[in-house]
C-alpha positions as CSV (number, residue, x, y, z in Angstrom):
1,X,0.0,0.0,0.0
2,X,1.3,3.8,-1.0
3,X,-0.6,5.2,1.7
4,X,2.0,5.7,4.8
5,X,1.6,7.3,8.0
6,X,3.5,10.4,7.2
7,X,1.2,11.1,4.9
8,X,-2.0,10.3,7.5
9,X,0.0,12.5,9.7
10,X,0.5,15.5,7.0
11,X,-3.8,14.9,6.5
12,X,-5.1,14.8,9.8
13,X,-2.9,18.1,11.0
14,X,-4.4,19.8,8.2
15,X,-7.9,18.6,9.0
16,X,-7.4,19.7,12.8
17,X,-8.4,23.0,12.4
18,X,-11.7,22.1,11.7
19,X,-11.7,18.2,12.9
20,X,-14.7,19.4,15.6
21,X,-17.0,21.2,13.5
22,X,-17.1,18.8,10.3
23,X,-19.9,17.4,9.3
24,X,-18.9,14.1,9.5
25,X,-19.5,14.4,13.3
26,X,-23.1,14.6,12.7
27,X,-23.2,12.1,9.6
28,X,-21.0,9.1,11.1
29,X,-18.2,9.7,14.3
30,X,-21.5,10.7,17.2
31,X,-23.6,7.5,15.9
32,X,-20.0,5.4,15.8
33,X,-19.6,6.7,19.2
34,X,-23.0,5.9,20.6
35,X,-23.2,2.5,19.0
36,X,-19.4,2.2,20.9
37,X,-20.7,3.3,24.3
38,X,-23.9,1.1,24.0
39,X,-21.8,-2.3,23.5
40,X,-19.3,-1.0,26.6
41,X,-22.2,-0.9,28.7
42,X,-24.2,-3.4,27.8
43,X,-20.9,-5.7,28.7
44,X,-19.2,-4.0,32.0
45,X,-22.3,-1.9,33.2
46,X,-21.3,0.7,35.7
47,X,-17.7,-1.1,36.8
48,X,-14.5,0.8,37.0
49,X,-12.9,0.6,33.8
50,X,-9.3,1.1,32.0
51,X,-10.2,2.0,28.5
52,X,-7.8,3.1,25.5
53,X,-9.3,4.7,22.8
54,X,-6.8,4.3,19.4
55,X,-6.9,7.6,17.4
56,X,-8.4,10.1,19.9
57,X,-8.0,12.5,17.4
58,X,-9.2,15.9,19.7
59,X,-10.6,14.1,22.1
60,X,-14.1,14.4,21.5
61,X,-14.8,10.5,21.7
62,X,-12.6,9.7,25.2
63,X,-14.5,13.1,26.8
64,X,-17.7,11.4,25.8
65,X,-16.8,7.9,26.8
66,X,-15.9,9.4,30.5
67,X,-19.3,11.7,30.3
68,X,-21.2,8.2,29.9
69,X,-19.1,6.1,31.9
70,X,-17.9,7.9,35.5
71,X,-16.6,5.3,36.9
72,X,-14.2,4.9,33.8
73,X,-10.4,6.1,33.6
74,X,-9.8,7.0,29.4
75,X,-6.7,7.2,28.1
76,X,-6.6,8.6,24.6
77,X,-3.7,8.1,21.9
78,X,-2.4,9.4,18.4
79,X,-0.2,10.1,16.3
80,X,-0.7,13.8,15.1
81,X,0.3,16.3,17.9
82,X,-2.0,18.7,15.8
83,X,-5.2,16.8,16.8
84,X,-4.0,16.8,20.6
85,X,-3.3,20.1,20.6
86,X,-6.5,21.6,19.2
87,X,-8.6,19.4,22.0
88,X,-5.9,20.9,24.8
89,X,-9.4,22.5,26.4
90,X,-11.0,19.2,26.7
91,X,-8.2,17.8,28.1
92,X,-7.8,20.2,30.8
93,X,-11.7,19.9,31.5
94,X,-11.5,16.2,31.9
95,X,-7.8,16.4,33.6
96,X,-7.1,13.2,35.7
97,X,-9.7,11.3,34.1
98,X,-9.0,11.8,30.4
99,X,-5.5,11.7,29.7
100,X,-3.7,12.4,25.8
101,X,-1.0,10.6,24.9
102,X,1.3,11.5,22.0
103,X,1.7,7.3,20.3
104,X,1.6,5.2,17.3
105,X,-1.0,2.8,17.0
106,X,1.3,0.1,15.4
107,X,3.4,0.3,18.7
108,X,1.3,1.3,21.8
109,X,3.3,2.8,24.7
110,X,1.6,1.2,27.3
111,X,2.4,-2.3,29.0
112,X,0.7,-5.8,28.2
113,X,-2.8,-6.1,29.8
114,X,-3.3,-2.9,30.5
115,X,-6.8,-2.4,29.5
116,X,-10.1,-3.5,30.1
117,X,-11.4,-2.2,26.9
118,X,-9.9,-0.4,23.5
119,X,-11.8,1.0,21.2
120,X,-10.6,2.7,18.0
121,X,-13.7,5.0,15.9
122,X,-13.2,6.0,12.8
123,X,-9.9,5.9,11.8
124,X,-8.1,2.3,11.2
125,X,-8.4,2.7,7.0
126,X,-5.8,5.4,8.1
127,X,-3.7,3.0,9.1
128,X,-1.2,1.0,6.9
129,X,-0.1,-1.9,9.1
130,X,-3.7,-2.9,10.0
131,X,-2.7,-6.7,11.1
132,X,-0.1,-4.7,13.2
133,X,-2.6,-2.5,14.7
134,X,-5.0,-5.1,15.6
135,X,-2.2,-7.1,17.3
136,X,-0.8,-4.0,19.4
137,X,-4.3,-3.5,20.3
138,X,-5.0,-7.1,21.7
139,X,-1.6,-6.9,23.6
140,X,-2.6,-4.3,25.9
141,X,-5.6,-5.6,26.7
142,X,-6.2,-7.8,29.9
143,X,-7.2,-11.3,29.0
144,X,-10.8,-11.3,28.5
145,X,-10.9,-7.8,27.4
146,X,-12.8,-6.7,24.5
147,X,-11.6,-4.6,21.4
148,X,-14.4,-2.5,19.7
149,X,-13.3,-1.3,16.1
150,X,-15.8,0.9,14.2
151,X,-15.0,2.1,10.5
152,X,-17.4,2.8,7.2
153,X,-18.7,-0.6,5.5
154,X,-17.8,-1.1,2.2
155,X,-19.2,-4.1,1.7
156,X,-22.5,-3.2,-0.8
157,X,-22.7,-1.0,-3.4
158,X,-23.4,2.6,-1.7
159,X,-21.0,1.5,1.0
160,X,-18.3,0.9,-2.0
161,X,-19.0,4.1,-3.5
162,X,-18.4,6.5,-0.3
163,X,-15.5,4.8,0.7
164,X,-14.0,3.2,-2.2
165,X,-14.5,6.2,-4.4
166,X,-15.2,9.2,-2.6
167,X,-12.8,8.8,0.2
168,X,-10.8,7.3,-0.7
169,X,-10.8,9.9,-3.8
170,X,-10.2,12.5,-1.3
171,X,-7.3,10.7,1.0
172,X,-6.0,8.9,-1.0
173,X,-5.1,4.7,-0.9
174,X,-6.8,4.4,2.3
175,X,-8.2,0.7,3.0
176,X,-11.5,-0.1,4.4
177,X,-11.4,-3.2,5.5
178,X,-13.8,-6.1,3.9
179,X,-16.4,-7.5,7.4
180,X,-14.2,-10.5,5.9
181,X,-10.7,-9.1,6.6
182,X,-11.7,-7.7,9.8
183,X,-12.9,-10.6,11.7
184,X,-9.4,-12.6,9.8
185,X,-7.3,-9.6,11.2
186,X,-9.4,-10.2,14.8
187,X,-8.5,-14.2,14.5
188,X,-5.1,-13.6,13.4
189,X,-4.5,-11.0,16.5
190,X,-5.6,-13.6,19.1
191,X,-9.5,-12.8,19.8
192,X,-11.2,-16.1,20.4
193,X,-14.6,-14.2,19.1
194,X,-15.4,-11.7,17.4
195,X,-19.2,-10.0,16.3
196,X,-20.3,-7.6,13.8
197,X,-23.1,-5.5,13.4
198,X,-24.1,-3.3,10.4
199,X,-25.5,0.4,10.8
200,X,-26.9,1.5,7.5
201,X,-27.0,4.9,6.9
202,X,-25.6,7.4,4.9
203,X,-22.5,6.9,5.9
204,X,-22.7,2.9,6.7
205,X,-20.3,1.8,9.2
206,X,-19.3,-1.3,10.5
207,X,-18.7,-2.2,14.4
208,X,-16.6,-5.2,15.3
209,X,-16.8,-6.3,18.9
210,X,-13.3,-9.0,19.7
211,X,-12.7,-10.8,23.0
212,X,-9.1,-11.2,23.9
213,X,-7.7,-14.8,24.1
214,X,-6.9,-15.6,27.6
215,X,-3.3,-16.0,28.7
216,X,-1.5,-19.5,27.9
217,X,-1.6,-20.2,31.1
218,X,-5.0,-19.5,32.3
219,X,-6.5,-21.2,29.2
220,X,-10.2,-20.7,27.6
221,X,-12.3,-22.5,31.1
222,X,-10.9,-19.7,33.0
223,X,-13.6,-18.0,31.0
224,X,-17.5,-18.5,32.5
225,X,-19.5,-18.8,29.9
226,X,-23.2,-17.4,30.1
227,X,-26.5,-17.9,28.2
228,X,-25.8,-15.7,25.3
229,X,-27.9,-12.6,24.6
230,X,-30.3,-13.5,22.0
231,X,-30.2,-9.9,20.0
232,X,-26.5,-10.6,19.8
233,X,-26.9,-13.9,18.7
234,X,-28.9,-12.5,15.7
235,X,-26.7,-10.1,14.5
236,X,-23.7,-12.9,14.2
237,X,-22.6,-13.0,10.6
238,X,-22.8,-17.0,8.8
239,X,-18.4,-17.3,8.1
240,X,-17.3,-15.7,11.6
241,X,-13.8,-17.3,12.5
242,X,-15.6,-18.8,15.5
243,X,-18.6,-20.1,16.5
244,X,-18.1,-18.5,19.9
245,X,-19.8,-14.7,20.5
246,X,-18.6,-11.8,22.9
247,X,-21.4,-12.5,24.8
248,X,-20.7,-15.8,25.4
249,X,-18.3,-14.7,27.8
250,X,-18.3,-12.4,31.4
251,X,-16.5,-9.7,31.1
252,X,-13.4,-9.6,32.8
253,X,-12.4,-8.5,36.3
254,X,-11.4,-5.1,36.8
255,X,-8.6,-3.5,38.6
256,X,-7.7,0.0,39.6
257,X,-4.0,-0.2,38.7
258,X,-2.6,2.5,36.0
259,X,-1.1,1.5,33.1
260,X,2.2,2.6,32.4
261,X,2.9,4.9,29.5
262,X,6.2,4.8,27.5
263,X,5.6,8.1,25.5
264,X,4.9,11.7,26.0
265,X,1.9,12.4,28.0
266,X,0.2,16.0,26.9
C-alpha cells in the first residue's frame, strides 16, 4: 500500500483546524460513538474501567466515553500532535480522568494487559499496518478484554461508493477493510470471538466487537460462559472465524492499577 503514516500524519494536522465542526461528526463519528458506548455498557455496566481509545483524534470520543461512563479512567492516543493540541481544552476539563498521549497505533506505549477495553472509531483505513494494529491492540488488553473497532462498511454498493471512491478519492489509498478481513485480522490477533453489526446509513459503518484470548496459562475455562444474549446472537454474521460470540463470555475482572505509559503524556 502507498498510503504511509507520514502522509496520515500530513492529512489529519491539516484537517485539525476544523476536525470538531465537520460534518462528518453529525453524519458518522457521534452514531459510531453511541453505538461504541452502548456495546461498553451493555458488557461492564457501571464497573470501574481502563479504557484506550486508538486515534483520539481531539478528544471528543474519550470526553464522551468518561461523560457516559464515571466510573471509567480513558486514556486517549495518536499520532498527530496537531489533533491533541486543538482538544488541549477538553483535556484540561477532563484532567485526571482523560489523559492524551502523543503514540503510534502500530506500537502502543503502554504495557501488556493494561486495558479492560480499546476501542478505535473512525480511523483504522488510516492505518497502513492494520494486522499490526489489531495485534498492538489485543496486547494491551487484559485477558478477556474486548476490542471495539468501528469504520465505514464497504461491503454493498453505496458503502463501495463512499469509501471506495469518494474517500478514498479525497485521501488517498486508504483501506477499508472487507467485514471478511476484519474478523481474519481479529483471528489472526488472538480474539477467540469476534461480532459484527451493520449500521446503514448514509455513511454505513461497521462495528466489530473482539474478546481477547486468555493468557496461555489460564487457558479458555478460565472464562464463564453465560446464556448468550439473543439480539446478539442474531446479529452474528454466517463465516465468523468462531462459533463462539462476545457474549458468550463475562467480562473480565477489573482492577484499579494504572497502566504505564512509554511516551509523552500532553
Amino acid at each position: 500500500m502507498s498510503y504511509d503514516k507520514q502522509q496520515a500524519a500530513r492529512e489529519f494536522g491539516r484537517w485539525s483546524e476544523n476536525y470538531d465542526q465537520s460534518i462528518l461528526q453529525w453524519l458518522l463519528f457521534r452514531p459510531a460513538h453511541q453505538a461504541i458506548i452502548a456495546r461498553i455498557s451493555a458488557a461492564f455496566g457501571d464497573r470501574p474501567l481502563t479504557i484506550l481509545d486508538v486515534g483520539c483524534g481531539t478528544g471528543l470520543f474519550a470526553a464522551r466515553l468518561r461523560e457516559a461512563m464515571p466510573q471509567a479512567k480513558v486514556w486517549g492516543v495518536d499520532l498527530v500532535a496537531g489533533m491533541l493540541a486543538k482538544g488541549r481544552a477538553r483535556w484540561r476539563a477532563h484532567r485526571g480522568s482523560v489523559v492524551p498521549v502523543q503514540g503510534d497505533s502500530e506500537r502502543l506505549p503502554f504495557g501488556e494487559g493494561a486495558f479492560d477495553v480499546v476501542t478505535c472509531a473512525n480511523s483504522f483505513h488510516h492505518y497502513p499496518h492494520q494486522q499490526r494494529a489489531v495485534e498492538e491492540m489485543r496486547r494491551v488488553l487484559k485477558p478477556g478484554g474486548r476490542l471495539i473497532l468501528v469504520d465505514g462498511s464497504r461491503d454493498d454498493p453505496w458503502g463501495w461508493f463512499i469509501y471506495d471512491v469518494c474517500v478514498a478519492g479525497v485521501e488517498g489509498d486508504v483501506l477499508h477493510a472487507s467485514n471478511r478481513r476484519v474478523r481474519s485480522l481479529f483471528a489472526h490477533a488472538g480474539f477467540v470471538a469476534t461480532e459484527q453489526e451493520l449500521h446503514r446509513g448514509l455513511a454505513p459503518f461497521l462495528l466489530s466487537e473482539g474478546v481477547a484470548a486468555p493468557a496461555a496459562r489460564t487457558r479458555i475455562r478460565t472464562l464463564a460462559p453465560v446464556g448468550p444474549r439473543p439480539a446478539l446472537l442474531a446479529r452474528e454474521r454466517k463465516g465468523s472465524s468462531t462459533s463462539l460470540t462476545a457474549a458468550s463470555f463475562r467480562s473480565p475482572v477489573t482492577d484499579t492499577r494504572e497502566p504505564a505509559v512509554a511516551a509523552r503524556v500532553l
